[in-house]
C-alpha positions in Angstrom: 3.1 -7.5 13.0 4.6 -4.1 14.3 4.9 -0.7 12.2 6.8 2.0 13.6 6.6 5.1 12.2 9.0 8.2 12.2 6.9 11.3 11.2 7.1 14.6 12.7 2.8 14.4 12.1 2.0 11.8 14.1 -1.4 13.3 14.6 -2.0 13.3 11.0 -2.5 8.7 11.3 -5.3 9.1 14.2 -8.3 8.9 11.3 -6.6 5.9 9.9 -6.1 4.0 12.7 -9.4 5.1 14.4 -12.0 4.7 10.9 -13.3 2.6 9.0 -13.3 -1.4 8.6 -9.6 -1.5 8.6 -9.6 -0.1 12.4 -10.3 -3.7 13.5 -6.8 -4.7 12.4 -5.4 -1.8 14.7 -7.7 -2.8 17.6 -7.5 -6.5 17.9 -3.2 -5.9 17.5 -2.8 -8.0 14.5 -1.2 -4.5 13.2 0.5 -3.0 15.9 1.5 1.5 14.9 3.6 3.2 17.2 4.4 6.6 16.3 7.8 8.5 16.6 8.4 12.2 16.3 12.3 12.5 15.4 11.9 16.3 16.8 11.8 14.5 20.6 15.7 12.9 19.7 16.6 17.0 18.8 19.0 19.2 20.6 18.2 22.4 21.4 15.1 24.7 22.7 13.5 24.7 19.7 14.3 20.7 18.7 15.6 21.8 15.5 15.1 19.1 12.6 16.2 20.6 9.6 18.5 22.8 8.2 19.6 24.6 5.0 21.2 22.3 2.1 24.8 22.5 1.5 25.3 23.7 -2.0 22.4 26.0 -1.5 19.1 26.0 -3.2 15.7 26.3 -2.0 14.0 24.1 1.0 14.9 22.6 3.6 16.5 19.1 4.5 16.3 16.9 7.5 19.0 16.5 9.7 21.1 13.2 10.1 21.5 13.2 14.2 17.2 13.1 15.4 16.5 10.6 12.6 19.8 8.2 13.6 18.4 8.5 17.7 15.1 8.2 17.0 16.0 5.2 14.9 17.9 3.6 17.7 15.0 4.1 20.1 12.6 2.2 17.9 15.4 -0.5 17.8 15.6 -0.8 21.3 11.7 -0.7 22.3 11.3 -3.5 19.4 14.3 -5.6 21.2 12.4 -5.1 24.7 9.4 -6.5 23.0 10.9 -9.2 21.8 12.3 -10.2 25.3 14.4 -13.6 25.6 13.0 -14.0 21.8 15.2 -12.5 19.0 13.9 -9.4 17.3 12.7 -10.5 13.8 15.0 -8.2 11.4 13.1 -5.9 10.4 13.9 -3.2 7.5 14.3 0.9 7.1 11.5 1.6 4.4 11.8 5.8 3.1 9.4 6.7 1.2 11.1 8.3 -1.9 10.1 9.4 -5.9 13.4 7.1 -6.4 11.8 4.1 -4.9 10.0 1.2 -5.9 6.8 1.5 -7.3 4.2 -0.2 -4.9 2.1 -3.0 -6.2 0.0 -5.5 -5.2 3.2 -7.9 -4.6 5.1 -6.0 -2.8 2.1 -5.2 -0.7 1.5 -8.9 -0.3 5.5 -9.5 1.1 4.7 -6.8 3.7 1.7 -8.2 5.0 3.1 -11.8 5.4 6.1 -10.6 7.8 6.9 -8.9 11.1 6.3 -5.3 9.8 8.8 -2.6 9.2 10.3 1.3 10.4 8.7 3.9 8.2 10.6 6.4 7.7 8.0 9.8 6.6 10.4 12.3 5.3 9.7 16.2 4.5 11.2 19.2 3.2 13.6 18.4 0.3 14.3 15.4 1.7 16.6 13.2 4.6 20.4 13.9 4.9 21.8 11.5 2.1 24.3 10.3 4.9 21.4 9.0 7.0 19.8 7.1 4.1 23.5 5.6 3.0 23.8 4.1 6.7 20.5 3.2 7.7 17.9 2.5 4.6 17.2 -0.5 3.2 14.4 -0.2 1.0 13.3 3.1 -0.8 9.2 2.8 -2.0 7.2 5.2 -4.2 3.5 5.3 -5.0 4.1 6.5 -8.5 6.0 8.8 -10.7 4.6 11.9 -8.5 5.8 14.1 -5.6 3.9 14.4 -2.4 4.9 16.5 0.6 5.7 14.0 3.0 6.0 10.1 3.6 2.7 10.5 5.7 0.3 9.6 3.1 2.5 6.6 1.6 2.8 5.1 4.8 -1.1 5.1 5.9 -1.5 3.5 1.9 0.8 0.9 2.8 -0.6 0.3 6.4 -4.0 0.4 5.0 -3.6 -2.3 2.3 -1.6 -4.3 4.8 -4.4 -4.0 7.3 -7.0 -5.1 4.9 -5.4 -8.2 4.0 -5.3 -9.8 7.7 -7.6 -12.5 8.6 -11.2 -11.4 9.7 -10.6 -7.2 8.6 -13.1 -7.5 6.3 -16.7 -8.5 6.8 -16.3 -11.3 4.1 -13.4 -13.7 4.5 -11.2 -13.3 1.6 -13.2 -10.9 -0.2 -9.8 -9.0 -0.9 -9.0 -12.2 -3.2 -11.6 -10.4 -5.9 -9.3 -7.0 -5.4 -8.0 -6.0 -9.0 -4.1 -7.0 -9.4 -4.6 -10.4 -6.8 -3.8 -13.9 -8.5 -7.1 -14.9 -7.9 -8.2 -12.6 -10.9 -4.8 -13.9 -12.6 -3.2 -10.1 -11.7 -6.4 -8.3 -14.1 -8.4 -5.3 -13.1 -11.9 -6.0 -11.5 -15.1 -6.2 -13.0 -18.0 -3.7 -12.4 -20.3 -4.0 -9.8 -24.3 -3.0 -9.6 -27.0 -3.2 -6.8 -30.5 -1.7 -6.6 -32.8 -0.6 -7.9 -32.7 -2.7 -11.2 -32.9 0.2 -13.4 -31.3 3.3 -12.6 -32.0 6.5 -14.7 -32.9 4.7 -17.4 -29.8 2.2 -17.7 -30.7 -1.7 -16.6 -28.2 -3.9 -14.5 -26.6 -6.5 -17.5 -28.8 -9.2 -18.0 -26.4 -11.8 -16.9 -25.9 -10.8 -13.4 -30.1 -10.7 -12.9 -30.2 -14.0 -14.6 -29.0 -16.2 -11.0 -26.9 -18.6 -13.4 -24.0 -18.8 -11.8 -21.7 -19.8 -14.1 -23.6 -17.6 -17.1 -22.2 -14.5 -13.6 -18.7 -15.8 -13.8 -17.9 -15.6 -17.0 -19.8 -11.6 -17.5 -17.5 -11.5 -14.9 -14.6 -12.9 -16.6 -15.1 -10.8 -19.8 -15.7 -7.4 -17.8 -12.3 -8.2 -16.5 -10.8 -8.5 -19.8 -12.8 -5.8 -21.1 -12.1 -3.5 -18.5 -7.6 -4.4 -18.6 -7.3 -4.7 -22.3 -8.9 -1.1 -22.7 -7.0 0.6 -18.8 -4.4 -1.4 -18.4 -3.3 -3.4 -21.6 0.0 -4.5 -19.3 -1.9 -6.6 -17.2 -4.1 -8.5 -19.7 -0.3 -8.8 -21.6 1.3 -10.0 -18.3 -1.9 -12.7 -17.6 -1.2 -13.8 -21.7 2.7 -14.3 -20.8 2.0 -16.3 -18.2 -0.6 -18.7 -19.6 -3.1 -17.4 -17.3 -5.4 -16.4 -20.7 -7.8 -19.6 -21.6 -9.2 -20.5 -24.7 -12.2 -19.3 -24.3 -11.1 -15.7 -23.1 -8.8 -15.5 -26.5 -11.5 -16.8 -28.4 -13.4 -13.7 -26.9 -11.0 -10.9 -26.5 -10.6 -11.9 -31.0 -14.3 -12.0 -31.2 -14.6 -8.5 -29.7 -12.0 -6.2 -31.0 -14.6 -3.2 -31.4 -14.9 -3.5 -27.2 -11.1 -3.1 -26.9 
């Protein structure tokens, strides 16, 4: 799986690729990053990358010509890669308020293929002509507006990296995540370690009580508890799909004060 990554920070993904457990993904090459700077594919003394919008208005936006060679570079090192082997088709993600909101699925699609060209815009934005030609696939973290494509793209290599065989310590601990099927798409439960008693509030009873099934379903509930009160979406979403037994309806009706 190779990312390649078109920022004009490239020094700003050295603490993600260097720190903490998801390094190990980076290391071992089960997540291959290279970085491009689109201000090396600029003309000029000073690389120029931007330039004032047509129209007029405030900002800045960035120029067509750097992106489109710095593009075809990326294409060409991946085709080297490749060799005799046919370069797996890979898309042009920009990160963009008018994109797709990320979620766990979409997460899931990119971790299960070859990887992708990130595409970190700044300023106002990327020439529209650029995008018309190049992009395939707009994403957004949420309805929000950050100054660059640098942060979106280290959330999407970081929850990429951490669903790779042997990243974490525990194999398939990522399956307990909040949004994965294995919790039918809910919201995790809460978690406790020592001491016992904290400040004068006790770990629940149920998780001290080494009954493993009595743990699963505290468990269970917490997770019902803890969507129908957050994110009442998800818990509606689990219902429409028949994930909801009979024993979490009979409990989410039994407890409407908890709701």
């Amino acid at each position: 799986m190779r990312f390649d990554i078109i920022t004009l920070f490239p020094e700003l993904f050295a603490p993600l690729l260097n720190s903490g457990v998801t390094r190990r993904a980076y290391a071992s090459g089960q997540v291959a990053v290279h970085l491009w700077n689109p201000r090396d594919y600029a003309d000029g003394n000073y690389r120029r990358v931007d330039d004032r919008p047509f129209g007029g208005g405030p900002g800045m936006v960035m120029l067509a010509e750097p992106l489109a060679r710095c593009l075809a570079a990326i294409r060409q090192a991946r085709s080297e890669e490749a060799g005799a082997a046919p370069e797996p088709a890979v898309p042009l993600v920009l990160f963009s308020p008018i994109g797709r909101r990320l979620d766990h699925a979409g997460v899931q699609s990119w971790a299960d293929g070859p990887g992708a060209i990130l595409l970190c815009g700044r300023y106002e934005g990327v020439d529209q002509r650029f995008i018309d030609r190049h992009v395939d696939v707009q994403i957004s973290l949420g309805d929000f507006v950050l100054s660059g494509g640098e942060i979106a793209a280290m959330a999407l290599l970081d929850a990429v990296a951490r669903l790779q065989p042997g990243v974490l310590h525990a194999a398939g601990s990522h399956q307990l995540d909040s949004f994965n099927p294995q919790l039918d798409g809910l919201l995790d439960c809460p978690h406790y370690t020592r001491p016992e008693v904290w400040q004068g509030q006790a770990v629940p009873a149920p998780l001290l009580s080494g009954h493993h099934a009595q743990i699963e379903r505290w468990r269970r509930e917490q997770r019902l508890l803890t969507s129908a009160s957050q994110r009442p979406d998800l818990l509606e979403a689990a219902r429409a799909r028949g994930q909801l037994t009979r024993d979490d309806e009979a409990w989410l009706k039994k407890n409407p004060h908890l709701l």
